[in-house]
Structure formats: C-alpha cells, structure tokens
C-alpha positions in Angstrom: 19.0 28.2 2.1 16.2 25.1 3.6 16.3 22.5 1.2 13.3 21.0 -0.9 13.3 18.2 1.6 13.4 20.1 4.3 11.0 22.7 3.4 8.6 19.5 2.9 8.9 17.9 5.6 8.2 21.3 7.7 4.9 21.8 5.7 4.2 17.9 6.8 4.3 18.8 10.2 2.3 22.0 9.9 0.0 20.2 7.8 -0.5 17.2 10.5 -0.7 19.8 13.7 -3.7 21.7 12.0 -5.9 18.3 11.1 -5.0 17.0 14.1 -5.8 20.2 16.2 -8.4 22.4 13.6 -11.8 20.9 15.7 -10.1 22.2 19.3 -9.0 25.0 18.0 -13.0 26.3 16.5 -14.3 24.9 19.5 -12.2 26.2 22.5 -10.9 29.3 21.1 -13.0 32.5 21.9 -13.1 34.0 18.3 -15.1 31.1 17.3 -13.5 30.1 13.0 -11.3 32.6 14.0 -8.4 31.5 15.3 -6.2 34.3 15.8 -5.6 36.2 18.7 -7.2 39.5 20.0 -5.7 42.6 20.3 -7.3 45.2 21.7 -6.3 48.2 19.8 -7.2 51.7 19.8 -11.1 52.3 19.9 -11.2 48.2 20.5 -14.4 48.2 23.2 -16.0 44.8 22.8 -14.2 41.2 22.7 -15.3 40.6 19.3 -14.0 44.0 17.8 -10.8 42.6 19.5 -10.6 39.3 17.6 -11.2 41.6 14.1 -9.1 44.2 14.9 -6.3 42.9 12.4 -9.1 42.9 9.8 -10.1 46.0 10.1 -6.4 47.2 9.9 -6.1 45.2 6.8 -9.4 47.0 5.4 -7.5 50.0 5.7 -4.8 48.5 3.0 -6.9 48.1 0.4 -7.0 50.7 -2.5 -9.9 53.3 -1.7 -10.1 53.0 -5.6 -10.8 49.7 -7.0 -14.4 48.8 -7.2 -13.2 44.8 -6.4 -9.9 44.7 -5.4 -8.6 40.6 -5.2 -7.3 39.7 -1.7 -5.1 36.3 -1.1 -4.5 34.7 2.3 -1.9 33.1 2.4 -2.5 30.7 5.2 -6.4 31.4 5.7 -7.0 28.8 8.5 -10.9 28.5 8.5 -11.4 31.6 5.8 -12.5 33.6 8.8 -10.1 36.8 7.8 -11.9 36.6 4.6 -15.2 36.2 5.6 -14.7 39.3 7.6 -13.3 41.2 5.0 -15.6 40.3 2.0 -18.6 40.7 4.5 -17.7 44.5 4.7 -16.2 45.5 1.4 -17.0 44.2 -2.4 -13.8 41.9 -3.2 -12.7 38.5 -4.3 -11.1 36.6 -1.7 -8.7 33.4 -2.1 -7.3 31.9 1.0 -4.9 28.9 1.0 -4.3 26.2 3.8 -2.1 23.6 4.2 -4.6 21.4 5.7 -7.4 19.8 3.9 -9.6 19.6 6.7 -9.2 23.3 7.5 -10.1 23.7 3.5 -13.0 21.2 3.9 -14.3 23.4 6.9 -13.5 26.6 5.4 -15.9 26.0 2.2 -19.1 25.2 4.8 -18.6 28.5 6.6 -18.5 30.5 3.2 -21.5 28.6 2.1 -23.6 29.4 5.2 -22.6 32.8 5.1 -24.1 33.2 1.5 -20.6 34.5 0.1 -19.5 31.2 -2.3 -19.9 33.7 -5.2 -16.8 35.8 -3.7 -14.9 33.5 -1.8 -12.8 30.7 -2.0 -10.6 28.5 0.2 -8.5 25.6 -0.6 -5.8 23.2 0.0 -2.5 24.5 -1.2 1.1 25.7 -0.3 1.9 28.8 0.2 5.3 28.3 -0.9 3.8 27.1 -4.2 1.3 29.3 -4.8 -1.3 28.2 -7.6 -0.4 29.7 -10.8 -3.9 31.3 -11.2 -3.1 33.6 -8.4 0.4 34.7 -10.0 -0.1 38.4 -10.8 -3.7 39.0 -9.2 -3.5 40.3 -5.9 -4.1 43.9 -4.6 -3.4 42.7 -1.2 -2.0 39.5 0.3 -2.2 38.7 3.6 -0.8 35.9 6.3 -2.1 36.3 10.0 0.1 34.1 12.0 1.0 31.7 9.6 4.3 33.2 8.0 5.8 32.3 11.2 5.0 28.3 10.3 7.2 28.4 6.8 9.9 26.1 6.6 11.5 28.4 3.8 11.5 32.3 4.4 12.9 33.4 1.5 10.8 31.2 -0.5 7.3 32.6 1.2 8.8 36.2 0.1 9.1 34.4 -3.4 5.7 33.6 -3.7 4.1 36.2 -1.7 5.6 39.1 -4.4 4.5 36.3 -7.2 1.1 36.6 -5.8 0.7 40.5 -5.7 0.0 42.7 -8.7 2.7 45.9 -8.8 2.0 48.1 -6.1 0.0 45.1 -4.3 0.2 45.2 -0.5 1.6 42.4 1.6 0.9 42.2 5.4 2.3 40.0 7.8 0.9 39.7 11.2 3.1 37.6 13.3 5.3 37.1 16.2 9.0 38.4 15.2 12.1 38.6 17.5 13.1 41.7 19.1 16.6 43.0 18.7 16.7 42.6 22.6 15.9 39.0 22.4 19.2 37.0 24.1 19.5 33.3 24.7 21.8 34.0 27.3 20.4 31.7 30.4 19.1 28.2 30.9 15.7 29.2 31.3 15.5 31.4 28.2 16.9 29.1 25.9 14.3 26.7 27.0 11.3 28.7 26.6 12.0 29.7 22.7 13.1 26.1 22.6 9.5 25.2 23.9 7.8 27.8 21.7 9.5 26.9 18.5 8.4 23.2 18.9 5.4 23.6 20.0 4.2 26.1 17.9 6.2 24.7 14.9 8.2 27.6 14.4 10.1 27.6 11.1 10.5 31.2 10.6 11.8 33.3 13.2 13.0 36.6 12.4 13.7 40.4 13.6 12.1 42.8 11.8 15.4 44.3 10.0 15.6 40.6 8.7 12.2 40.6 7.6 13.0 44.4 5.6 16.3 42.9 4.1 14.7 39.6 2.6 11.3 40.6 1.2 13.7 43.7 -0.3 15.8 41.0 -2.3 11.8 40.0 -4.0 10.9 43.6 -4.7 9.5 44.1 -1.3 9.2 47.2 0.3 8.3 47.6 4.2 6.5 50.9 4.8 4.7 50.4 7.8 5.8 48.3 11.2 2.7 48.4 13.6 3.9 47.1 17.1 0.3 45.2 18.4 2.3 43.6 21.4 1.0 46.1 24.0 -2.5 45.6 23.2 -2.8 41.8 23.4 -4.1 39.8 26.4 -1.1 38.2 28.4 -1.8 36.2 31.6 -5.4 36.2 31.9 -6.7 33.8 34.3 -7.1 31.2 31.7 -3.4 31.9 30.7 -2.6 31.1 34.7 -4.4 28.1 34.8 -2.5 26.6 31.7 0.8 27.8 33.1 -0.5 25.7 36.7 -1.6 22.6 34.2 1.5 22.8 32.6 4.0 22.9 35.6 1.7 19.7 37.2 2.3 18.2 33.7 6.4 18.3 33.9 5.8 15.8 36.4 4.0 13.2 34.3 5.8 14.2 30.9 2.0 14.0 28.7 2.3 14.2 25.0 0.3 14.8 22.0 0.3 17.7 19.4 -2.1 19.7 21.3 -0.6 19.5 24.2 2.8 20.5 22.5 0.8 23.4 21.4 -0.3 24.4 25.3 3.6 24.4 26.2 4.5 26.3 22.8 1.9 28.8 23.8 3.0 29.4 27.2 6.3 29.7 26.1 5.3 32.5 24.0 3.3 34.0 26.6 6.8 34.3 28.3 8.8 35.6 25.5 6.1 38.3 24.3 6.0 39.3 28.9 9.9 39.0 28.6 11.0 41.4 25.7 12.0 38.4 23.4 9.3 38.9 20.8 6.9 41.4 19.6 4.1 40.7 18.2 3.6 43.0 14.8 1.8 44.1 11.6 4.4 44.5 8.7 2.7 46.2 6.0 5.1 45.9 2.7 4.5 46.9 -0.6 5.5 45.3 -4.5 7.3 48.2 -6.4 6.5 49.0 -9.4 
C-alpha cells in the first residue's frame, strides 16, 4: 500500500512536470489543448478525427437515456476531452488537474468556446476527489493520466466515489502486457527511462487493473486494445530517437527533456510487446 507521504510527494512531481511543461506541450503537440495521442481507429480518415477518436468512443458510454448525464475527468489536462464531449452532446462536465496552471488555462478555453454554463475545470486531486462530485457521475473518465497516480488502489477509491451506481469508468492508458519481461540490459533500461520520464506511478497488466477496481465495486466489461492504431516511428519519432542518442553524449537535463527520453522509451516498449496501449471500460454495480 503507497503511503500518504509517498502518494504526495508523487502528485508533487506530477504537479511540477505539467506547470513546467503545459505551454510546450499546447504549442508543439499536433492536437492543439489536446494533448493526448491519436489513434487512428476504425473509420478514422482525417488527423483530427484521430486526436478525438477516444472521445468519440467515450460518447458511446454515455446512457442513450439521460437528457444531461454529468461526466468527470479525472485528470482533464486543458479540459479538451470535455470540450469535445460537451460540444456534441448536452452534459455537465467537471474535469480535475493537478496543476493550477493547466486549471488556469483550461477555464480560458471553456470561456472562448461559449460553454462556461456546462463546464468546469479546476485544481484538485484525483485521489481526493471534491466531495461535491461524490455520488454524481454517469461517466468518469481519465485519458492518460491514471498511469501518473502514486496510489492505484486509492484512484479506484475515488474513481467508484465519484460515479453514481451503474456509472461508467474508462481508463485510457498504457498498461503492461502479460508478455512484458525485464529480462536483458536494454529492456530494463527502457521501462526504467519510460517510468522516469513519463512519471510513471502506476503500472499495471490488465488482470491487475480487473482485480483492484473489483475490490471498489468495479466491474471491467469492455478491454479495447488501441495499440495497433497509434502512430509509432513517424519521422518526427526518428528524429527524436537521433536527438536523443547525440544527447547520451552530452548528458542534457530538464523535465522536458526527461519527458523526450520517457517518450521514446515508450515508443520502444508499445514496438516491443511490453505495453499496450488500451481503453478499459468498467462499470459501478449496483
């Protein structure tokens, strides 16, 4: 079980490498506020569908229904998720970051997109989630951020806390594979590189995943594998790998660049069978 202390400082860290990193990431990523990958799934013909493509899988959660349903990201980056979703369908959205700066820059993209009314984002935990979000969630959400917790257990805690009975809870993340092996040198230092740089504190195989969130009231019923539809060693990918090799050399640091290595590193491991990159769709009983 991760202590209070070190749960903490982990959410320090995280906290420090998005305000440090939040303006590189808006202004050299390619999904503009958001910052998440693309995957370009089935019927995916245009880079922008491929940045969204996550959101409109996590459209297709929501209860056909409810006239509002209440969604909850739980690690909303820049809000863009929700902006997306509330855009496209009549909901309340809450998102919570761990970075005020992302928070700050979050509430001046909801503004200029007219949807204040409906949206919010703020600064916030997700392993303390605000008690005016206990109970009120159709569908909770984290999109590469449950891979940041310092405390699994406890983000299964707080997700189930968050979700109404019957809520949905998706993760979209990077999780081991069952053929994953630290068995050479070079292996062992690429997760080591990945973990660090991409602040990894939870890193686990699916079955893991099913047996924990079960011990909350968690139930997995569906396990999308979105691995073969990402974009691994594009050009730009290449050239980073090249930067990076000349950079071994010179031993640079800094948090972004940390993030560079962590990101090659992953590049490797998602290539080499060590992780999968998935969509875990689990639901509250009762």
């Amino acid at each position: 079980m991760t202590s209070q202390a070190d749960a903490a400082a982990g959410a320090e860290r995280v906290r420090r490498y998005y305000d440090n990193n939040a303006a590189a990431f808006e202004r050299l990523g390619q999904g503009g506020a958001s910052i998440h990958r693309a995957v370009w799934g089935p019927g995916v013909a245009t880079r922008a569908q491929a940045f969204h493509h996550v959101d409109e899988l996590l459209l297709d959660t929501l209860p056909p229904d409810l006239a509002r349903p209440s969604v909850v990201d739980l690690g909303c980056g820049l809000g863009a998720s929700l902006l997306y979703l509330a855009a496209r369908t009549d909901l309340t959205g809450e998102g919570i970051t761990i970075s005020p700066l992302q928070a700050a820059r979050a509430a001046e993209l909801i503004a200029e997109a007219g949807l204040d009314s409906r949206v919010r984002c703020r600064e916030g935990n997700y392993l303390a989630v605000p008690d005016d979000l206990a109970g009120t969630a159709d569908l909770a959400f984290s999109i590469e951020a449950f891979i940041h917790s310092p405390d699994a257990d406890g983000y299964f805690r707080e997700a189930a806390r968050t979700l109404r009975p019957g809520g949905r809870l998706v993760i979209c993340d990077d999780f081991l594979t069952s053929a994953a092996t630290h068995d050479s040198p070079r292996a062992a230092r690429r997760m080591a590189e990945f973990r660090t740089g991409w602040h990894v504190g939870s890193l686990l195989t699916v079955g893991q995943v099913r047996t924990m969130a079960a011990g909350h009231g968690l139930e997995l019923v569906r396990d999308l594998d979105l691995t073969p539809y990402l974009e691994l060693r594009r050009p730009r990918d290449r050239a980073i790998s090249a930067l990076l090799a000349a950079g071994r050399v010179f031993r640079p640091s800094g948090l972004y660049w940390q993030s560079l290595v962590g990101g090659d590193a992953l590049q490797w491991a998602l290539i080499h069978d060590q992780l999968s990159y998935r969509f875990l769709e689990l639901r509250r009983r009762g």
